[in-house]
N, C-alpha and C positions, 0 to 999 in steps of 0.2 A: 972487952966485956960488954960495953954499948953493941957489939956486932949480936951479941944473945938474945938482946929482948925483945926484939920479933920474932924470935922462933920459939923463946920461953909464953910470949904471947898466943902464936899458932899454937903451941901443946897446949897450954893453959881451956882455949875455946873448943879445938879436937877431942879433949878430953871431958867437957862439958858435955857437949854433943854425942860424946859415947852412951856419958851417964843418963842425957835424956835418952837414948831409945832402950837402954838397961832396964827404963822404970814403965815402957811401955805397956801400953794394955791392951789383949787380942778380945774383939768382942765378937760373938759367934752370933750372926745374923739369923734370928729367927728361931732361937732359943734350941730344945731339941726337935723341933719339927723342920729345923733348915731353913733354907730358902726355895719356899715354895708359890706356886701362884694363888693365891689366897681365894677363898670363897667371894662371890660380889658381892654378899652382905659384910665384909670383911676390909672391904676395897683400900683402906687406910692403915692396915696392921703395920708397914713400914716404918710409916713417918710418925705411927704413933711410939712405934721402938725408938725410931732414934731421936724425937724429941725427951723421950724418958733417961737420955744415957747422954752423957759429955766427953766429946771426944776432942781429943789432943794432937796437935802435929807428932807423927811418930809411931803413933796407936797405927791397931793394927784392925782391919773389919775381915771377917772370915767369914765364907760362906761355903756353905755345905749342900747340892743338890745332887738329883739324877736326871738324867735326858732335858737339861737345859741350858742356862749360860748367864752370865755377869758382863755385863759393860759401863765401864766407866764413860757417860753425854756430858755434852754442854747442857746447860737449862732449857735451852732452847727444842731442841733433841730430845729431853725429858718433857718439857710441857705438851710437845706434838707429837709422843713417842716416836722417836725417831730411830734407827738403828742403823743405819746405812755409811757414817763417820763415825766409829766410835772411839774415843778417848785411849779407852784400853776395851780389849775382851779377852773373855775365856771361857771353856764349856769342858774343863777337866774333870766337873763334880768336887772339887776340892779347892777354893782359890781366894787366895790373901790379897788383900790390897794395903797399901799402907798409906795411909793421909800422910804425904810433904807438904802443904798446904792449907792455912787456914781459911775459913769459907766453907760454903757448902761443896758437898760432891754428890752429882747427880746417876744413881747405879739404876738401870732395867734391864731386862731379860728376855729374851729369844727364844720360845720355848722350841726346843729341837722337834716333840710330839707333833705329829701333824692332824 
């Protein structure tokens, strides 16, 4: 019976970890206009969205564009927009990313348009 309770232990925390991403929440970047390159007079619409919204290891950010791209930088990367090591990327027009991670996460974009 003693041989159980570290396996009753591993399902016990497996089954925790099911229920946090069960309760996750998908937040669609950029409302219904997507993720687009914002006007200059605009220059902040990002970071003024996701200071308005709290997100959770688990949570889900969804971004929605056409003829452009998502990359997950470093801060560093982000503060000199950098694009050339990116974290993650993608340019499907359709792409999820999930926070594993608490902290910030730094996303910019590539526009494909020339």
């Amino acid at each position: 019976m003693a041989n159980l309770r570290p396996l009753a232990l591993l399902l016990a925390v497996l089954a925790c970890a099911l229920c946090r991403h069960a309760n996750a929440t998908t937040f669609e970047v950029g409302g219904d206009d997507g993720w687009v390159v914002p006007p200059a007079s605009d220059g902040g619409r990002y970071n003024q969205w996701a200071s308005k919204n709290r997100f959770l290891v688990g949570d889900l950010v969804h971004f929605k564009y056409k003829e452009d791209s998502v990359m997950v930088v470093t801060e560093a990367d982000y503060d000199s927009c950098r694009a050339s090591h990116p974290i993650f990327f993608s340019n499907n027009g359709d792409t999820e990313v999930a926070l594993d991670h608490p902290g910030p996460v730094y996303f910019i974009s590539y526009s494909l348009v020339w």
